[in-house]
C-alpha positions in Angstrom: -4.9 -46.9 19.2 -2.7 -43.8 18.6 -4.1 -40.5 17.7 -3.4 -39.4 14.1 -1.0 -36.6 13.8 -0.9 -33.7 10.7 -4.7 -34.8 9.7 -4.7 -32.4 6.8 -1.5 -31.5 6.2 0.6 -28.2 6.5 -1.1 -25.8 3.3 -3.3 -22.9 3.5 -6.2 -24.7 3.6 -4.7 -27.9 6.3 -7.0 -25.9 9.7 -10.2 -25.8 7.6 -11.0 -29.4 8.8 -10.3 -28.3 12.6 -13.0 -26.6 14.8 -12.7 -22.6 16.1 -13.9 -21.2 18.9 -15.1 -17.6 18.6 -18.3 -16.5 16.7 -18.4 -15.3 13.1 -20.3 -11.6 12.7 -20.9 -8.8 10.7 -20.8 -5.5 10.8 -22.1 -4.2 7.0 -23.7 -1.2 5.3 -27.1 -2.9 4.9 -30.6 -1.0 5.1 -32.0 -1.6 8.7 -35.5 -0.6 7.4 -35.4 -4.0 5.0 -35.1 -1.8 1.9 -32.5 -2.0 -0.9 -30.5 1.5 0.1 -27.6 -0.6 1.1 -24.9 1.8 2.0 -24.1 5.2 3.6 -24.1 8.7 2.3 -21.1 10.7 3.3 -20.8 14.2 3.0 -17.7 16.0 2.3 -15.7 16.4 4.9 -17.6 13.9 7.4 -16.2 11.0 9.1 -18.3 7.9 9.1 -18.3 5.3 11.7 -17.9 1.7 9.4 -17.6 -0.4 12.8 -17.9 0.0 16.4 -17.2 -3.3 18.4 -16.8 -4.1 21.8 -14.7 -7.0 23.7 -12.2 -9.5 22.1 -11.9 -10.1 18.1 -10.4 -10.1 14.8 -10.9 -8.5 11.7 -11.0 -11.5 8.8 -12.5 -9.2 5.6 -12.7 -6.5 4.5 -15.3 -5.5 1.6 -15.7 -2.0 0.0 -17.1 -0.3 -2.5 -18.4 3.4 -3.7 -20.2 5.4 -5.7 -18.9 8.7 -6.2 -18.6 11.5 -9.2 -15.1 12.8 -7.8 -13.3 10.6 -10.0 -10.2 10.9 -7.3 -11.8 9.4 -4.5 -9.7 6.0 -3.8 -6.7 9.4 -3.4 -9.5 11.7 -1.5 -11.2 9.3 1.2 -9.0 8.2 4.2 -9.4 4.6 6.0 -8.5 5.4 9.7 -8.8 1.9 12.2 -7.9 2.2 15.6 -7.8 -1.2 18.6 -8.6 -1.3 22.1 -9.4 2.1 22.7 -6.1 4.0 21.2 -6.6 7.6 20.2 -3.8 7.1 17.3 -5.1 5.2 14.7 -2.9 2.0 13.8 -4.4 2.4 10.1 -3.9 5.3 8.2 -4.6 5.5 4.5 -5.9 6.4 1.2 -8.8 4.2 0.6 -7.2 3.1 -2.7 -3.8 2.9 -1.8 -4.3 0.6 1.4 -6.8 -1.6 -1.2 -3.4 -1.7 -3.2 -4.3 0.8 -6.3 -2.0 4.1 -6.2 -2.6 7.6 -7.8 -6.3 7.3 -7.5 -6.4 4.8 -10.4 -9.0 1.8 -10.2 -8.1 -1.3 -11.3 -8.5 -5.3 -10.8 -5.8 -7.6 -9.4 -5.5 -10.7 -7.4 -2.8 -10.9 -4.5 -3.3 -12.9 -1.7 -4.1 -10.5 1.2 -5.7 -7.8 -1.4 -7.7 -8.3 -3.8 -9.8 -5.7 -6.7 -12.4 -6.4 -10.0 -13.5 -3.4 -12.1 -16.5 -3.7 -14.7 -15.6 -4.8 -18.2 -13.9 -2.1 -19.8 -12.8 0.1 -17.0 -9.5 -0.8 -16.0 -6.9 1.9 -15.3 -9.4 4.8 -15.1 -9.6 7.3 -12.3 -12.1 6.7 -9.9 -15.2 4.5 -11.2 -16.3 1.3 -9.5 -14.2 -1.0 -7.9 -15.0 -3.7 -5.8 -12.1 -3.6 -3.1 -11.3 -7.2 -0.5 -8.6 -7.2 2.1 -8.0 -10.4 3.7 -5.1 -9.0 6.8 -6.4 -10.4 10.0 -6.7 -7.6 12.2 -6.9 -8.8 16.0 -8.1 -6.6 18.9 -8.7 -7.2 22.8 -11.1 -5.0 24.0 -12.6 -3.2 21.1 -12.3 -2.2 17.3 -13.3 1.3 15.8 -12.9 1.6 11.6 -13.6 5.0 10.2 -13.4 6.5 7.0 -12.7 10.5 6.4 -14.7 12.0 2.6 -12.1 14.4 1.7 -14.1 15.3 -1.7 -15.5 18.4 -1.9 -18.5 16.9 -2.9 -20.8 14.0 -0.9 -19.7 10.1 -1.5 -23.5 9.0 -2.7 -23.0 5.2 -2.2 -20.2 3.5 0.3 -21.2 0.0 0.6 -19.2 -2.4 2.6 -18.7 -5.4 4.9 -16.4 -6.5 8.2 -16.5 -9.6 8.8 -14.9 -10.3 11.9 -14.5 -13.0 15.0 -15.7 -12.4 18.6 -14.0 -14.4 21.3 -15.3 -15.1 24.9 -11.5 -15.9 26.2 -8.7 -13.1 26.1 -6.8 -12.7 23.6 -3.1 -14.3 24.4 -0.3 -11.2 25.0 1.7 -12.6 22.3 -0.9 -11.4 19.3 0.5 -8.2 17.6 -1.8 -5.5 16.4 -2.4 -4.6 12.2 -1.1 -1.4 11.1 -1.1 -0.2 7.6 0.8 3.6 6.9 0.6 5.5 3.7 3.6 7.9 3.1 4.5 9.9 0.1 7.4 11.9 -1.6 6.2 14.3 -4.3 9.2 14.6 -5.7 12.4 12.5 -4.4 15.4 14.5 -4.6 18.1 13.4 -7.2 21.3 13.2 -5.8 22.9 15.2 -8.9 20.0 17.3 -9.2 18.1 17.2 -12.5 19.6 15.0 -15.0 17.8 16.7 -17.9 18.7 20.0 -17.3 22.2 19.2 -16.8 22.3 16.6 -19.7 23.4 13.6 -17.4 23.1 10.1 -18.5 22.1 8.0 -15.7 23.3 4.9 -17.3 26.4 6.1 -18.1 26.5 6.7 -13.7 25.7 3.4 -12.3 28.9 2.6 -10.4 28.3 5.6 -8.8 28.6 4.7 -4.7 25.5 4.7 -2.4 26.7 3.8 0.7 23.7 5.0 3.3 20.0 4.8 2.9 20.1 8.7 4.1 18.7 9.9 1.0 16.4 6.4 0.0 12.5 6.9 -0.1 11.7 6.0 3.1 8.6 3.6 3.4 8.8 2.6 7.0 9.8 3.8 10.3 8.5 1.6 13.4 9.4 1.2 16.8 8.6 -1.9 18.8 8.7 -4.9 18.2 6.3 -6.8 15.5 7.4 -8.0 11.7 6.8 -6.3 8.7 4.7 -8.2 6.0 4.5 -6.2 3.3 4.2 -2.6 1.5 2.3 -1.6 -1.9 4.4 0.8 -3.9 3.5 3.9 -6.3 6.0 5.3 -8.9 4.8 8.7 -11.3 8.2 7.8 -13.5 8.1 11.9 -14.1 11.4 12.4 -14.6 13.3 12.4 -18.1 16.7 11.8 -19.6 18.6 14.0 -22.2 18.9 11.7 -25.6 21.6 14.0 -27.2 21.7 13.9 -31.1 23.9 15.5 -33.3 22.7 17.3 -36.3 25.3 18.5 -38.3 27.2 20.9 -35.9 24.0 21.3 -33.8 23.2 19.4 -30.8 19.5 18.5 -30.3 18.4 17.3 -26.6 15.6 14.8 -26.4 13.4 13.4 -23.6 13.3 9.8 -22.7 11.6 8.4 -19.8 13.9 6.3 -18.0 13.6 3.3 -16.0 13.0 3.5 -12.2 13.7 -0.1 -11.1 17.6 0.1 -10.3 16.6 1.1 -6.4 18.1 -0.9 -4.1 15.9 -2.0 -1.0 17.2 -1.8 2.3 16.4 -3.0 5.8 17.8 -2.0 9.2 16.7 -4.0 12.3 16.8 -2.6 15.6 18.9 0.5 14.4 21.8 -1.9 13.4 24.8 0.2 11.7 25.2 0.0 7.5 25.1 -2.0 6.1 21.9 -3.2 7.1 20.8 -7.2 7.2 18.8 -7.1 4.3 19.6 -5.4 1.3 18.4 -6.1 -2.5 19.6 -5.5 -5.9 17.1 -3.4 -7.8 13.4 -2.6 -7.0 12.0 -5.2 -9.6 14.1 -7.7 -7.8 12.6 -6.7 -4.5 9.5 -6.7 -6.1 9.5 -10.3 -7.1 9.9 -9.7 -10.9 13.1 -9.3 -13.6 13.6 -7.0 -16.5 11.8 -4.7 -15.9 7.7 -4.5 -13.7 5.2 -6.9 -15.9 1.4 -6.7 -15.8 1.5 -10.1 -13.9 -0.5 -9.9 -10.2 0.5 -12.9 -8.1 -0.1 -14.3 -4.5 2.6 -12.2 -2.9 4.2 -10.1 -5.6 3.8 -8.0 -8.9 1.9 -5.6 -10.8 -1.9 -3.8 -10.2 -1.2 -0.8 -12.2 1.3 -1.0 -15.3 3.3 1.9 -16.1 3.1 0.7 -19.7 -0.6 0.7 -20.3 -1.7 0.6 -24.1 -5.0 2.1 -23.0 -3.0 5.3 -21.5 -0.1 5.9 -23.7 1.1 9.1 -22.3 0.4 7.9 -18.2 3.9 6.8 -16.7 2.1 6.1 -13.5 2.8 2.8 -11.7 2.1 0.5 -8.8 3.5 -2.8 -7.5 3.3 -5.0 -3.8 5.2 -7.3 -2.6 3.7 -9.1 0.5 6.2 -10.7 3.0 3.8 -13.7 4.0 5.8 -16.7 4.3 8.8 -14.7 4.9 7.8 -11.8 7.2 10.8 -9.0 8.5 11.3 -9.6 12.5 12.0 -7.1 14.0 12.6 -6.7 18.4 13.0 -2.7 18.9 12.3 -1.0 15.6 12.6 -1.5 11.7 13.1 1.3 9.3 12.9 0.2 5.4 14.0 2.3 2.6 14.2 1.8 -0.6 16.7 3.6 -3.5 14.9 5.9 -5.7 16.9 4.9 -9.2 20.3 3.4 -8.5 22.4 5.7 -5.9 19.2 8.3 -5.6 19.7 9.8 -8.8 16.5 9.8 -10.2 13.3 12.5 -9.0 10.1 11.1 -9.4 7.2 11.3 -7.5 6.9 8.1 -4.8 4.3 6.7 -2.8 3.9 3.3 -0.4 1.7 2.0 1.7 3.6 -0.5 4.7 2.0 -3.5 6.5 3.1 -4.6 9.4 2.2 -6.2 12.7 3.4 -5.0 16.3 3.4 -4.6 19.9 1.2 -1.1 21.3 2.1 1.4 22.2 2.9 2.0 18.7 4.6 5.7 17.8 2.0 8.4 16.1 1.6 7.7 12.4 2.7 10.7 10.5 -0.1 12.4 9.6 -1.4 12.5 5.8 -0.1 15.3 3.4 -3.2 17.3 2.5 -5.8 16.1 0.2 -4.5 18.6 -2.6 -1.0 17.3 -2.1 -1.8 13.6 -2.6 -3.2 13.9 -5.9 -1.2 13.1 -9.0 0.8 15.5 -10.5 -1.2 15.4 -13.8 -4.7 16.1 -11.7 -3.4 19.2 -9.6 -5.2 22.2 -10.9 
């Protein structure tokens, strides 16, 4: 009698039915004494240890959350992971943005990789609680160490949290890339015909306007290797108006209007190929998986956690979308850099930050380092 082939099928859940080898463990915040003071107390400025582990593994979850009175905390504390013994981190982060939430602002949302819940009532505030799951796998060889950096000026109180993980007896094969995750941020972008406002431009009336490089694009990611990108989480603060010009009799009266940020197109180049590059989109909602305009929908691998349009905060213009390359991740064999237009042709200045995924062969090059803590907060929380 024949063996049966594709027992299960081909979905997401088809290898549930199939043994593993390796060994499922923890490593989690929980009181060694057998008490309930679950979780670590971080001082400001310290660097805690979350996870310390030796041989062969891989990361499979990711749980997180914190009590803390700095209402800026998921902007303030920095997630730095580092595999088999590197001294550069291969995770570099904002503790909110890598979770998927920009601008410090906590709210729930279901993707497929990341995943967050808030208490009742409590969506789109700064700070708060937040339950926070990432479900990357995260492979090592030899050994894992996960940090995380209290940039507060006050002590984190509570920082619960579990990694679950995989240990294996056998090596792992050379094939298996390594996880990196890289926040960057542009506070503001540069407009290409400076401030539209000031010189009473209408951007709509511009858009045949040419943009023929991704020279002046917000630049999300810069990698060299070899690997595929599967995904980046983006932050807008749409800051930057448009002159509404009425006339009043003889007088002219200039308005403000916030303008629409989506027209960016998104651009890849693989292994430094010339412009233009094999992938490039139409408009950043398009890239983003949406059409007319960013909704307050969350799905699997694309959409909304934080809605520029939020009836709780009517004067906030702050915003954050993913999109998760899962099924169709960007190969890359010597380097990838992906940019994306900041309104269409680069004409727009508001403030931009991302956070890319992406899996690769080590050595990989040193992660720009972090802007300082004061420089990452939100324009409308800088003193």
């Amino acid at each position: 009698m024949q063996p049966l082939d594709g027992i299960g099928g081909t979905g997401i859940f088809s290898k549930l039915i199939y043994r593993r080898t390796g060994r499922s463990k923890r490593v989690s915040s929980w009181d060694k004494t057998g008490g309930n003071r679950d979780f670590l107390t971080i001082p400001a400025g310290a660097t805690a240890t979350l996870a310390e582990i030796s041989g062969a593994g891989c990361v499979r979850h990711i749980w997180i959350t914190v009590g803390c009175s700095d209402p800026l905390y998921l902007r303030k504390l920095v997630l730095k992971f580092y595999w088999d013994g590197e001294t550069e981190p291969s995770v570099l982060s904002p503790l909110g943005d890598f979770f998927g939430m920009g601008h410090g602002i906590a709210r729930s949302f279901m993707s497929l990789p990341l995943a967050t819940v808030t208490p009742d009532g409590h969506d789109g505030n700064y700070g708060g609680g937040v339950a926070m799951n990432c479900y990357f796998a995260m492979p090592f060889a030899s050994g894992a160490r996960m940090e995380v950096v209290n940039e507060c000026e006050g002590e984190v109180h509570s920082f619960y949290y579990y990694v679950d993980y995989e240990s294996y007896d056998a090596p792992l094969p050379d094939s298996v890339l390594r996880f990196h995750a890289h926040y960057r941020q542009e506070y503001h972008t540069t407009g290409t015909k400076g401030n539209l406002f000031d010189q009473k431009i209408n951007y709509w009336e511009h858009l045949a306007e040419p943009c023929l490089s991704d020279q002046e694009n917000y630049l999300i990611l810069d990698a060299q290797g070899a690997g595929h990108f599967v995904g980046c989480v983006l932050s807008i603060d749409n800051i930057d108006p448009l002159p509404v010009i009425r006339k009043l009799g003889t007088q002219e009266q200039v308005l403000k209007e916030y303008t629409w940020w989506g027209e960016g197109d998104d651009m890849f180049f693989i292994d430094g190929e010339p412009w233009p590059p094999s992938l490039h989109g139409t408009g950043s909602e398009d890239y983003l998986c949406h059409a007319w305009g960013m909704h307050n929908k969350a799905y699997a691998y694309a959409g909304t956690s934080i809605p520029e349009n939020d009836p709780k905060f009517p004067d906030r213009h702050q915003c954050t979308s993913y999109r998760f390359h899962i099924e169709d991740p960007v190969m890359f064999n010597q380097s990838l850099r992906m940019s994306i237009e900041h309104g269409h042709a680069n004409m727009q200045e508001n403030d931009y930050s991302s956070v890319a995924f992406w899996y690769q062969t080590e050595p990989h090059q040193s992660l720009e380092p972090l802007p300082s803590v004061k420089d990452r907060l939100p324009r409308n929380k800088r003193d």
